[in-house]
VOPAGU-2260 file (C-alpha; in pm, 1 decimal, decimal comma):
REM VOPAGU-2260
SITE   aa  ch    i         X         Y         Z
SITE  UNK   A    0   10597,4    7998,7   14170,4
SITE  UNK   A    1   10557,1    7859,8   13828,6
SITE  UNK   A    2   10652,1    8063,6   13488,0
SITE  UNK   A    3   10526,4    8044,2   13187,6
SITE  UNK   A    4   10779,4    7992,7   12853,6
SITE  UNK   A    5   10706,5    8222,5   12626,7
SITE  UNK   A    6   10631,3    8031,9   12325,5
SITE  UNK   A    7   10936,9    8079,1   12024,4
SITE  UNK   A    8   10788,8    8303,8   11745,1
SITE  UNK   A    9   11073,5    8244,3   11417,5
SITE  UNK   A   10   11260,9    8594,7   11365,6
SITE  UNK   A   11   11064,6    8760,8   11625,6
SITE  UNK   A   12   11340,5    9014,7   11774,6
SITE  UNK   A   13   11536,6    8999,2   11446,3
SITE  UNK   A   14   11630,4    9358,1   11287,5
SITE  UNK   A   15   11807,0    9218,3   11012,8
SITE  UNK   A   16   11789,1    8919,2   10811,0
SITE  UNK   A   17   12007,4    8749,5   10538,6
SITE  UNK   A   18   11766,4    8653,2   10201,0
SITE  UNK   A   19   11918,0    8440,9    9918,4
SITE  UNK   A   20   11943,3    8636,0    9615,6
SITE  UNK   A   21   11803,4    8364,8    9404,7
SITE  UNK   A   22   11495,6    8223,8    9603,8
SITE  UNK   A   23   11427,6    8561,1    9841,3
SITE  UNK   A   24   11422,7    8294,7   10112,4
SITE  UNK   A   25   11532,3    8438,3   10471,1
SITE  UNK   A   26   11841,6    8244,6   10525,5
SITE  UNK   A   27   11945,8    8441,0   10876,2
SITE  UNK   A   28   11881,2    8682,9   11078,5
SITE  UNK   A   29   12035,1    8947,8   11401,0
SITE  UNK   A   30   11898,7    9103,7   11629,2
SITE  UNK   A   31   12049,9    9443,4   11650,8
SITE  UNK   A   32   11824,0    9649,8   11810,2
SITE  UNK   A   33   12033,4    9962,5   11933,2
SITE  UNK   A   34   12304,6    9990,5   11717,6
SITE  UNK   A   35   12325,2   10280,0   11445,1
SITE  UNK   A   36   12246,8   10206,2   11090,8
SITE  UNK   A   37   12586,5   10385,1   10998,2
SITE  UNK   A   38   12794,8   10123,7   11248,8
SITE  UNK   A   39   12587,1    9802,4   11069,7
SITE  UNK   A   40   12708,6    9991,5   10724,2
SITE  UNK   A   41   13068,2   10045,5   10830,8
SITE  UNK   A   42   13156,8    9772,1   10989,8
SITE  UNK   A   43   12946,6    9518,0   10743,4
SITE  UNK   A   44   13223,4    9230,1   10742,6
SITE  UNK   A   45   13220,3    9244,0   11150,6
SITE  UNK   A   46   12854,5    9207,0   11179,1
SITE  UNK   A   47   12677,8    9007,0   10900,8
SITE  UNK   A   48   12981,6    8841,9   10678,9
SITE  UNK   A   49   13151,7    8640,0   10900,0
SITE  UNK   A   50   12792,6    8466,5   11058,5
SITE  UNK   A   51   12764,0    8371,2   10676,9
SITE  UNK   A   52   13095,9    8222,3   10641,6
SITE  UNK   A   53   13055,1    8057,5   10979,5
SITE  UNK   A   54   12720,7    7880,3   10829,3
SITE  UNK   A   55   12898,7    7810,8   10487,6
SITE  UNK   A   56   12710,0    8057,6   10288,8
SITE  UNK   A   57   12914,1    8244,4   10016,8
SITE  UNK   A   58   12814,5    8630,2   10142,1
SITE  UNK   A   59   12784,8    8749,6    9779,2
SITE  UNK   A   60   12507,2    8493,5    9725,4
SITE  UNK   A   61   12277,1    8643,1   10038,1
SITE  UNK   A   62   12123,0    9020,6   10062,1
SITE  UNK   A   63   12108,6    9190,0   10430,5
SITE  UNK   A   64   11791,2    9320,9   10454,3
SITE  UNK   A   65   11616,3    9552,2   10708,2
SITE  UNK   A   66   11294,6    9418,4   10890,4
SITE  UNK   A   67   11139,2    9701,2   10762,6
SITE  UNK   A   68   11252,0    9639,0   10384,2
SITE  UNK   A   69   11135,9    9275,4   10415,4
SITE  UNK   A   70   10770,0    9345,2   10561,6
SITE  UNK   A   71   10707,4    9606,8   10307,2
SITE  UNK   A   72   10786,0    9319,3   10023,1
SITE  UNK   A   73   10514,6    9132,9   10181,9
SITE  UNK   A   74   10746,5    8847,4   10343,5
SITE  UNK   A   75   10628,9    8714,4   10678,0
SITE  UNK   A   76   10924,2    8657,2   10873,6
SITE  UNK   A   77   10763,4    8411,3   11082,9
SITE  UNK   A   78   10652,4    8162,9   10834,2
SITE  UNK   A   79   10852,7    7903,2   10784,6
SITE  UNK   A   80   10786,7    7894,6   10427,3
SITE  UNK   A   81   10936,3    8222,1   10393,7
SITE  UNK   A   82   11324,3    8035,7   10556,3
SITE  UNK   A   83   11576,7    7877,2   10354,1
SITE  UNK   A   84   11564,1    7501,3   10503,4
């Protein structure tokens, strides 16, 4: 039986994405589908911070956005253009 890959869309499942403050670029993102709002605000450090620091990105230069937030200011998340390189 052969399967088909399904092909890699950028951000595709993502629910939240990191966007540097200067150039709005997208420089991460999580997928965190299922997991209250109010959890993701509590527990901020836990869930977003420490990815940045793990990728060498000082957290106070990068903004978590929503999905929602981003596709309403017109950003395609799955443009490359639109991702810090």
């Amino acid at each position: 039986m052969k399967t088909t890959k399904k092909p890699f869309i950028l951000g595709e499942n993502y629910t939240h994405f990191a966007v540097n403050k200067q150039t709005n670029l997208i420089i991460t993102g999580w997928d965190y589908k299922g997991i209250e709002n109010e959890e993701l605000r509590q527990f901020k450090s836990d869930y977003f911070l420490g990815d940045l620091i793990d990728l060498e990105i000082e957290p106070d230069t990068a903004n978590i956005l929503t999905r929602k937030y981003i596709e309403r200011m017109g950003i395609e998340i799955t443009d490359t253009i639109n991702w810090q390189k």
